[in-house]
GUVO-59840 format. One record per residue: x, y, z of N, C-alpha, C, O, CB in turn. Coordinates in steps of 0.2 Angstrom, whole numbers, padded with zeros to 4 digits, always signed. Glycine has a CB too. Layout:
# GUVO-59840
XYZXYZXYZXYZXYZ ...
//
This chain:
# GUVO-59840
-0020+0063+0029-0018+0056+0030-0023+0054+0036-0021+0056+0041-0011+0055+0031 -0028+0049+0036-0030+0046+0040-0028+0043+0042-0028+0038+0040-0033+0044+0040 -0025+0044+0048-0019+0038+0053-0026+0032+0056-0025+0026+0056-0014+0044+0064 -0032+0033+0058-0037+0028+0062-0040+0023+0057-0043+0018+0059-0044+0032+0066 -0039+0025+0049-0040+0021+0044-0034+0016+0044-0034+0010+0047-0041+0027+0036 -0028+0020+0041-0022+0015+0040-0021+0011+0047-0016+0006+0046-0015+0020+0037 -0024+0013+0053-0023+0009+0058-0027+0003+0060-0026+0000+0065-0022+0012+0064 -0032+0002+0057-0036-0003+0055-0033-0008+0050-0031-0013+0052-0041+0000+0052 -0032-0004+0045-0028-0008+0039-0023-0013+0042-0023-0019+0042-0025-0004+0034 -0017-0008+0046-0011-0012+0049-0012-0017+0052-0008-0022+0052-0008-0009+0052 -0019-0016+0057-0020-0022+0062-0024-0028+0058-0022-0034+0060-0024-0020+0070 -0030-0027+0052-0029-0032+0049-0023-0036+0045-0024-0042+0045-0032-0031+0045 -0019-0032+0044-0013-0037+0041-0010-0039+0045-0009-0045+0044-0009-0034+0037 -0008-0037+0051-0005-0040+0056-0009-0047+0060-0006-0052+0062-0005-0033+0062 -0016-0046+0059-0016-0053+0062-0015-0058+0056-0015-0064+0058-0023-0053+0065 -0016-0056+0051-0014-0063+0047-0009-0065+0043-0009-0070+0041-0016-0064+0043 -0004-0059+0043+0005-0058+0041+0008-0059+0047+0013-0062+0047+0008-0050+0038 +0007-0057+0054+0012-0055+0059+0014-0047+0057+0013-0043+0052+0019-0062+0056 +0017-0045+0064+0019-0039+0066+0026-0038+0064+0029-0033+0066+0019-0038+0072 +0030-0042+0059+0036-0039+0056+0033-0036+0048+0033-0030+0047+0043-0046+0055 +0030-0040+0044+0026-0039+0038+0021-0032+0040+0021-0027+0036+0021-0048+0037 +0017-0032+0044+0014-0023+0045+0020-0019+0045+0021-0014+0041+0010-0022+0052 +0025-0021+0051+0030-0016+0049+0032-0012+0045+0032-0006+0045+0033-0017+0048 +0035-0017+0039+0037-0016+0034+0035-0013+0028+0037-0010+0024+0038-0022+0034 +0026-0016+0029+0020-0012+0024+0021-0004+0028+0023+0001+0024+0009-0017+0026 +0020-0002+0033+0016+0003+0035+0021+0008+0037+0020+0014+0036+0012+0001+0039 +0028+0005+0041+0033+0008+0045+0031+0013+0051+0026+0011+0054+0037+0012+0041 +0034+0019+0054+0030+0022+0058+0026+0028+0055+0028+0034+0056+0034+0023+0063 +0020+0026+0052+0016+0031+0051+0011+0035+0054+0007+0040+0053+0013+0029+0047 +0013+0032+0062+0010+0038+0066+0014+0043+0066+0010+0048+0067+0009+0037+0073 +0021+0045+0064+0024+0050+0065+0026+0055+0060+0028+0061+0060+0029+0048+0068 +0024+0052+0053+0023+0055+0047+0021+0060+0046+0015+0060+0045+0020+0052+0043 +0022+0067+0045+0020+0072+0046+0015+0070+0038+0016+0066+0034+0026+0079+0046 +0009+0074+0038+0001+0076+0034+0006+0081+0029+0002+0086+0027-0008+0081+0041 +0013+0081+0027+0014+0086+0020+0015+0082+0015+0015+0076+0016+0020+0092+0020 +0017+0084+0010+0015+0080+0002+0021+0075+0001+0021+0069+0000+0014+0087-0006 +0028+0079+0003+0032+0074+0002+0032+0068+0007+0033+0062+0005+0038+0078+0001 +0031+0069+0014+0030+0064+0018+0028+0058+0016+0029+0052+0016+0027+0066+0021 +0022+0062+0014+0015+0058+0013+0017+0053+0005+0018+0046+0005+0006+0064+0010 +0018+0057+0001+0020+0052-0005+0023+0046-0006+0022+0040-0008+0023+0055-0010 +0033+0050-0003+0038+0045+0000+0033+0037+0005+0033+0031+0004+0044+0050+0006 +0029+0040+0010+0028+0032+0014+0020+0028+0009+0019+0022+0009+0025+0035+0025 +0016+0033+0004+0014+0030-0001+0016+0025-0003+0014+0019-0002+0014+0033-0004 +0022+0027-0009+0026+0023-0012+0030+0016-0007+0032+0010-0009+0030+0028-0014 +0030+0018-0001+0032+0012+0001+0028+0005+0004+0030-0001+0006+0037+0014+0004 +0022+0010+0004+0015+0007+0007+0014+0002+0002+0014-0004+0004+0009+0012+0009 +0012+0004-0003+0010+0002-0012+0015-0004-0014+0013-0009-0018+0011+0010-0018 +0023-0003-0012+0025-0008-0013+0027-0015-0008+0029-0021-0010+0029-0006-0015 +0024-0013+0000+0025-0019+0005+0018-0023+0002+0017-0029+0003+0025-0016+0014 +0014-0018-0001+0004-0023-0002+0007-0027-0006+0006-0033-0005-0004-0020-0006 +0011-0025-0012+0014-0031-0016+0016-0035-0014+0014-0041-0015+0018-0031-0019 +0022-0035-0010+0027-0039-0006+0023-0044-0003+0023-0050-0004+0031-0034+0000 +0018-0041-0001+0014-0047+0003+0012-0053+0001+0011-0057+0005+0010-0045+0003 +0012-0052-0006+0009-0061-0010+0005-0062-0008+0004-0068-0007+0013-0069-0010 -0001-0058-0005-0006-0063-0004-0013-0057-0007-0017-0054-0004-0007-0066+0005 -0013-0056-0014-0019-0049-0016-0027-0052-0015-0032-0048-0014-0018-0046-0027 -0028-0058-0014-0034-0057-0012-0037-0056-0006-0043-0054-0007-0036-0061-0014 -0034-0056+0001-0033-0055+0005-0033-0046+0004-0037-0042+0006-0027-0059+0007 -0028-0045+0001-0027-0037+0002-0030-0034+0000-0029-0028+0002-0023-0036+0001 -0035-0035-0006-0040-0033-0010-0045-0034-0004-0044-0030+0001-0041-0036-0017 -0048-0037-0003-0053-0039+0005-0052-0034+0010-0056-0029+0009-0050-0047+0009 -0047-0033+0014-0047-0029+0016-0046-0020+0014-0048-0015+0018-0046-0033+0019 -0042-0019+0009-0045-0011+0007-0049-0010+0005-0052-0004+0006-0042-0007+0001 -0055-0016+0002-0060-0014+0003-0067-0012+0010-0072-0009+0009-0060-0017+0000 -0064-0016+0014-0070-0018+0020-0066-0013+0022-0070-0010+0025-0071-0026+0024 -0059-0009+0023-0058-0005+0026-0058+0004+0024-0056+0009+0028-0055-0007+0028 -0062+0004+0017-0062+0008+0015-0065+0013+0020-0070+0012+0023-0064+0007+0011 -0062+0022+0020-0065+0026+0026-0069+0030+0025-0073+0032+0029-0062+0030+0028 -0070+0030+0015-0076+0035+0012-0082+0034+0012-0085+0029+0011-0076+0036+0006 -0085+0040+0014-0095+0037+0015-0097+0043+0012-0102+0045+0015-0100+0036+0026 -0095+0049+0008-0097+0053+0005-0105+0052+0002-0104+0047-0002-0092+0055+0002 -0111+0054+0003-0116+0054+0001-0117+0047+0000-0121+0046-0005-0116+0058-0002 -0116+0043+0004-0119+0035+0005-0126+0034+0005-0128+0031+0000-0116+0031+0011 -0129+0035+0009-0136+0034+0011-0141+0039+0005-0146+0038+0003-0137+0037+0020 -0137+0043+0003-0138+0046-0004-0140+0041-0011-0145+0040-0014-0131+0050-0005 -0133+0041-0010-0131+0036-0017-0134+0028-0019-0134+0026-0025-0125+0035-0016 -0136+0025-0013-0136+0019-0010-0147+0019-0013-0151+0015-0016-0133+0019+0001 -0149+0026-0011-0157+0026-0011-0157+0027-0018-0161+0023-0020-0162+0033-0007 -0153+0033-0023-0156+0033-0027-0155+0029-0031-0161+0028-0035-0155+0037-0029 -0150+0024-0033-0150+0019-0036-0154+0011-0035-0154+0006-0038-0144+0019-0036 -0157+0012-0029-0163+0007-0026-0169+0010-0031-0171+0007-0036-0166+0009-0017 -0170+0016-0029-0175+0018-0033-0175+0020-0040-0180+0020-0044-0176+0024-0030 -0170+0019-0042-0171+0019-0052-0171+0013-0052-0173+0012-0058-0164+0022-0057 -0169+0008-0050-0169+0001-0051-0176-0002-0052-0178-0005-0057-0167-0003-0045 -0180+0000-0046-0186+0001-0045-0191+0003-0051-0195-0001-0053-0187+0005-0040 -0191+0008-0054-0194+0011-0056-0194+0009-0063-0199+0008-0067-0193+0017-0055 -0187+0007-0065-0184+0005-0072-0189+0000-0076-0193-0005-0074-0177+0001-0072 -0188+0001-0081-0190-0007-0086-0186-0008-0090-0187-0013-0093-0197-0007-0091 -0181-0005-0093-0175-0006-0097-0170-0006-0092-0171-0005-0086-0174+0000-0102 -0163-0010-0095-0157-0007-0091-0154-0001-0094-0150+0002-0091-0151-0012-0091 -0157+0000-0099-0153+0006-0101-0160+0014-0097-0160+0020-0097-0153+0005-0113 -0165+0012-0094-0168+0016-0091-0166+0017-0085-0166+0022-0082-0173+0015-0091 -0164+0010-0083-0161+0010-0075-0152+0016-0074-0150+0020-0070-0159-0001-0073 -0150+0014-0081-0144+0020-0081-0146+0026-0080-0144+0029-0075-0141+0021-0087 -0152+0029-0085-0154+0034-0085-0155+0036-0080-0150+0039-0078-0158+0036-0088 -0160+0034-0076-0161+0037-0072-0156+0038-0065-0156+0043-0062-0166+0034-0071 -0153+0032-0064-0145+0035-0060-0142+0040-0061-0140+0043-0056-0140+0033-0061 -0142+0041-0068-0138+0046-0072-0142+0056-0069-0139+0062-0067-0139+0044-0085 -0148+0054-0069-0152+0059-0070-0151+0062-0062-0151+0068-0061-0160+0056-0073 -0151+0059-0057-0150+0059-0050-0145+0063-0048-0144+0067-0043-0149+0052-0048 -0140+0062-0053-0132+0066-0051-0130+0062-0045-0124+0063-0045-0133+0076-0047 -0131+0058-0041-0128+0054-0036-0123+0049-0038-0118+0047-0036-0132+0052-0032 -0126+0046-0043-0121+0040-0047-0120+0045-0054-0122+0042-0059-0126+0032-0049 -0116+0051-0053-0114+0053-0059-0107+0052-0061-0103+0056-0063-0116+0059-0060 -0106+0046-0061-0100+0044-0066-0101+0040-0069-0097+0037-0073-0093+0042-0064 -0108+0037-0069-0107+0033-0074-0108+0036-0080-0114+0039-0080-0110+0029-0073 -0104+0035-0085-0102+0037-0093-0105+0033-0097-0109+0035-0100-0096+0038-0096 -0103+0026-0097-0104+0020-0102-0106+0013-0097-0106+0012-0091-0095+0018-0108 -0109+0011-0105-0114+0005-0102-0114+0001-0108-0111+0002-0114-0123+0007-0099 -0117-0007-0106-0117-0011-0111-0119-0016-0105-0118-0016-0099-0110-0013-0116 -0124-0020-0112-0126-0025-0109-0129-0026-0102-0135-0024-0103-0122-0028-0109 -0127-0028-0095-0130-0027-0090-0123-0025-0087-0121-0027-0081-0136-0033-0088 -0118-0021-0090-0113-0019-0086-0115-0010-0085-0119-0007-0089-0104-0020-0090 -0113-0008-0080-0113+0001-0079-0106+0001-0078-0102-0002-0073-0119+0005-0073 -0103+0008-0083-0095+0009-0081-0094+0016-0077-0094+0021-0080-0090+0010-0089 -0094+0016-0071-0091+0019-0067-0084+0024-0070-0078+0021-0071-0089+0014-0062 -0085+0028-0072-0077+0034-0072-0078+0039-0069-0083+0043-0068-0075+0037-0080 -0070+0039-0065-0070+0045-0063-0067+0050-0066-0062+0049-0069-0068+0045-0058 -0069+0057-0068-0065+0062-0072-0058+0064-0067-0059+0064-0061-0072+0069-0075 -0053+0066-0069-0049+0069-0065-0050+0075-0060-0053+0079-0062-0045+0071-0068 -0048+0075-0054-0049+0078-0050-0043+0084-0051-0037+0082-0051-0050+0075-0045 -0044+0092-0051-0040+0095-0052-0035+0098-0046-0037+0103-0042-0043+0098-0055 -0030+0097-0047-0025+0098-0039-0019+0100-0044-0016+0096-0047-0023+0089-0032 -0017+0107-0043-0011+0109-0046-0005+0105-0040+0000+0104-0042-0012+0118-0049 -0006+0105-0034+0000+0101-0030-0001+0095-0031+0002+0092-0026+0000+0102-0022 -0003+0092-0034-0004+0085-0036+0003+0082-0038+0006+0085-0042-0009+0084-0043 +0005+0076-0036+0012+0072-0038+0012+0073-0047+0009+0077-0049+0012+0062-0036 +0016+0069-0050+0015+0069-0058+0013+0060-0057+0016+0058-0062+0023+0072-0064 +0011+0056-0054+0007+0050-0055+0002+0048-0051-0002+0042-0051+0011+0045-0054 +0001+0054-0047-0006+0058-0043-0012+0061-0045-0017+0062-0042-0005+0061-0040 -0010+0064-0053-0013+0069-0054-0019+0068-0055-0018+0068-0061-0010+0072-0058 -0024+0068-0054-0032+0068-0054-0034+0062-0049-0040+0060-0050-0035+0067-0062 -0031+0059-0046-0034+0055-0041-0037+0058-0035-0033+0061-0032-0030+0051-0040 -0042+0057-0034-0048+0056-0030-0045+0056-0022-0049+0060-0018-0051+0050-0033 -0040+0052-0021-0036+0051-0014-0035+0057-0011-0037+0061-0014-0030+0048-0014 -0032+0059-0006-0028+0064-0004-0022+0062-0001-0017+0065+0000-0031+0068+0001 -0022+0050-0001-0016+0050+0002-0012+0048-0005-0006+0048-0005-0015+0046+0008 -0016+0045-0010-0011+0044-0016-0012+0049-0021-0008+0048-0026-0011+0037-0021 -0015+0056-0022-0015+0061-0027-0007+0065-0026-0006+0069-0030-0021+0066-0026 -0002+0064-0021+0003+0067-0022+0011+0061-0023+0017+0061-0023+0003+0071-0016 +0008+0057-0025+0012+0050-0027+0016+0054-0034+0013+0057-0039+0006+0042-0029 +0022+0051-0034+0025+0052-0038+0027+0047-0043+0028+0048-0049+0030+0054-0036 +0027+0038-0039+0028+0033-0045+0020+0029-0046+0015+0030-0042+0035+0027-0043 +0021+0027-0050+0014+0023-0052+0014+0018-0048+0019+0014-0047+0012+0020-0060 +0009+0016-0044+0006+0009-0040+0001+0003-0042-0004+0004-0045+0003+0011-0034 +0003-0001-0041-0001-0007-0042-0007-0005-0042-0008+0001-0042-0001-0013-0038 -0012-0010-0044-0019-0009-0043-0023-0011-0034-0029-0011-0032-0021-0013-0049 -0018-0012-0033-0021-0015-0027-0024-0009-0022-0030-0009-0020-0015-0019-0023 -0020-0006-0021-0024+0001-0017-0029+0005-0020-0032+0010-0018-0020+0005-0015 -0029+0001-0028-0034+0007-0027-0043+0004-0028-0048+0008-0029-0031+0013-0034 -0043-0003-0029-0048-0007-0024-0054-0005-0019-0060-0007-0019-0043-0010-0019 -0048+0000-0013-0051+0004-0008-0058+0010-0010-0063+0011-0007-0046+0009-0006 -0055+0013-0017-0060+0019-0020-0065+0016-0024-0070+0019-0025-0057+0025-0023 -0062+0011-0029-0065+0008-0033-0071+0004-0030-0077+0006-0027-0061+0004-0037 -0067-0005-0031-0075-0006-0027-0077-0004-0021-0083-0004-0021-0077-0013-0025 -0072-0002-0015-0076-0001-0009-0082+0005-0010-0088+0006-0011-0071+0000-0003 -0076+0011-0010-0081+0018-0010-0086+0019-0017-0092+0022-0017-0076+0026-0010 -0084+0016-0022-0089+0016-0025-0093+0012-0027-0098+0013-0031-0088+0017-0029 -0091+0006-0025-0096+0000-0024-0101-0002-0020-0107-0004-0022-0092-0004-0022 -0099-0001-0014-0102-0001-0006-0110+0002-0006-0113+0003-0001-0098+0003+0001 -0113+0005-0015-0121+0009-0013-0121+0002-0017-0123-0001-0012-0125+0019-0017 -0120-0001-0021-0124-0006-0024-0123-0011-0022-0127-0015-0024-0123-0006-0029 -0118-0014-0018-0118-0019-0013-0123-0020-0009-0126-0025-0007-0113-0020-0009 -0125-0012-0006-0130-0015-0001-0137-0014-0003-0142-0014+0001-0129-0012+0005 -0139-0013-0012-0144-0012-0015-0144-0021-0017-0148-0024-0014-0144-0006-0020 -0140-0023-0020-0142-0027-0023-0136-0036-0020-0135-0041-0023-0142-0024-0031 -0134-0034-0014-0130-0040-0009-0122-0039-0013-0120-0037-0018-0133-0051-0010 -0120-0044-0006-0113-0044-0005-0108-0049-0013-0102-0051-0013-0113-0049+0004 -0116-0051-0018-0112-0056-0022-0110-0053-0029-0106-0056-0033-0116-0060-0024 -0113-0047-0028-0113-0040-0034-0106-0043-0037-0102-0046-0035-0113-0031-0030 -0106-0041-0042-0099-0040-0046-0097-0035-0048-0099-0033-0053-0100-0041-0051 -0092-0031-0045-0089-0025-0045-0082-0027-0046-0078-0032-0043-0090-0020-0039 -0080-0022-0050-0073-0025-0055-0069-0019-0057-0071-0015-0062-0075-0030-0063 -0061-0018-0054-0057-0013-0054-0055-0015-0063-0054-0020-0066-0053-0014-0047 -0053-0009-0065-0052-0010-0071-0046-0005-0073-0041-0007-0075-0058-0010-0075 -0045+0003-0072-0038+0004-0072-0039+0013-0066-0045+0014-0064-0035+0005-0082 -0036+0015-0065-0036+0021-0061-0030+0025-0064-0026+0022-0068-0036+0019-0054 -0029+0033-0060-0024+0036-0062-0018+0035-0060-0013+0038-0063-0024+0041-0061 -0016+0031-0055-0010+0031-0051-0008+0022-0053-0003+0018-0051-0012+0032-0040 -0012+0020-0058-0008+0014-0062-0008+0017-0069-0009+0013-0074-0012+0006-0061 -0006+0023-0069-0006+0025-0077-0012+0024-0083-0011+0021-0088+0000+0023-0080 -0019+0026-0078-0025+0025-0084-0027+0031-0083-0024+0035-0079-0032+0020-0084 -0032+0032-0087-0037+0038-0088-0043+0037-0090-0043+0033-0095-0035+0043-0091 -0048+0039-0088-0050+0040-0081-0048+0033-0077-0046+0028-0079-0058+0042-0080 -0052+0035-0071-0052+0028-0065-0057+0026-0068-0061+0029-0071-0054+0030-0056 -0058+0019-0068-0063+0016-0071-0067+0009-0068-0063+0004-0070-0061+0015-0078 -0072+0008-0065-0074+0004-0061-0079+0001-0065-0082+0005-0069-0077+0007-0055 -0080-0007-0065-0087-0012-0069-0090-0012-0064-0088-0013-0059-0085-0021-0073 -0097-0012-0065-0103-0013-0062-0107-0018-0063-0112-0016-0067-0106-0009-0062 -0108-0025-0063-0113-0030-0066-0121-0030-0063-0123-0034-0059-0110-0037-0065 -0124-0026-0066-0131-0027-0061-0137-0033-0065-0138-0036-0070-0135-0017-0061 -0140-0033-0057-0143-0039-0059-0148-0039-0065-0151-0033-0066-0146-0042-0053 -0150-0043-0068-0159-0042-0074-0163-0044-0070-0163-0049-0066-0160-0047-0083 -0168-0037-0072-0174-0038-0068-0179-0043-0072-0178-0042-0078-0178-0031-0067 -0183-0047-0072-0189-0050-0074-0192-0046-0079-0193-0048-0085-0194-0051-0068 -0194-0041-0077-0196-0036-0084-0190-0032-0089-0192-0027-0092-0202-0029-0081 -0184-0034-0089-0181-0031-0095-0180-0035-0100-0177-0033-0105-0175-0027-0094 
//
């Protein structure tokens, strides 16, 4: 459990809900012990104050801007500049992502969409509405959660190499994950057409 992540989060919401409404989202998660049942129980109640909230575009905004993942960013961010680059098709500009292994989820395509899936991740201590998620703080969740949190992994962590390839206007579009009962996690990618495809 990242406490310096979720303490970000809290003080964005706090400045624009008020400090009863973080409360209530977050409770005292400094003292939460890092074991699974802990963790899941204040999941679940985290997942339902973002609801509570009434305000998801707001709260989609910031899971994303506060997302904590940077796994192979500067990685991920070059190769997909660089197949962009090189492409003359959109279906070459896939390939070549594909070929890279750094953008290897993407499975399916159409049109000028690329589909992001994540395959399950395998965690036999995994909740039963956790189970292949990618998280470490919702892979031990027990009930299914909105979509709102999961925002954070979708467009942010997997978004944030093509935001900063191609700007902040990109079109990245959550579509279902494991902890709202899909399979796989599944992220839309609208990339831009180049002049030569």
């Amino acid at each position: 459990m990242d406490k310096n992540w979720i303490s970000r989060l809290a003080n964005d919401i706090e400045r624009k809900h008020g400090k009863e409404m973080r409360d209530h989202i977050f409770g005292d998660f400094e003292n939460i012990k890092n074991t699974h049942k802990p963790t899941a129980a204040w999941f679940a109640n985290f997942t339902k104050g973002l609801d509570e909230l009434n305000d998801r575009k707001f709260a989609i905004e910031v899971l994303i801007k506060q997302c904590p993942c940077t796994w192979k960013e500067a990685e991920r961010e070059k190769s997909i500049r660089e197949s962009y680059e090189k492409s003359n098709s959109f279906e070459e500009f896939v390939l070549l992502c594909d070929k890279t292994g750094v953008v290897s989820q993407i499975i399916e395509y159409e049109d000028n969409i690329i589909y992001l899936l994540k395959k399950p991740r395998n965690k036999k201590t995994a909740g039963k509405c956790g189970k292949g998620c990618h998280c470490s703080l919702a892979s031990h969740t027990e009930v299914y959660a909105s979509d709102l949190f999961c925002h954070c992994c979708t467009v942010g962590f997997d978004g944030r190499p093509f935001r900063k390839v191609f700007g902040d206007d990109i079109r990245i579009e959550f579509i279902e994950s494991f902890i709202t009962n899909g399979n796989p996690c599944k992220t839309a990618v609208y990339i831009p057409k180049k002049v030569n495809w």
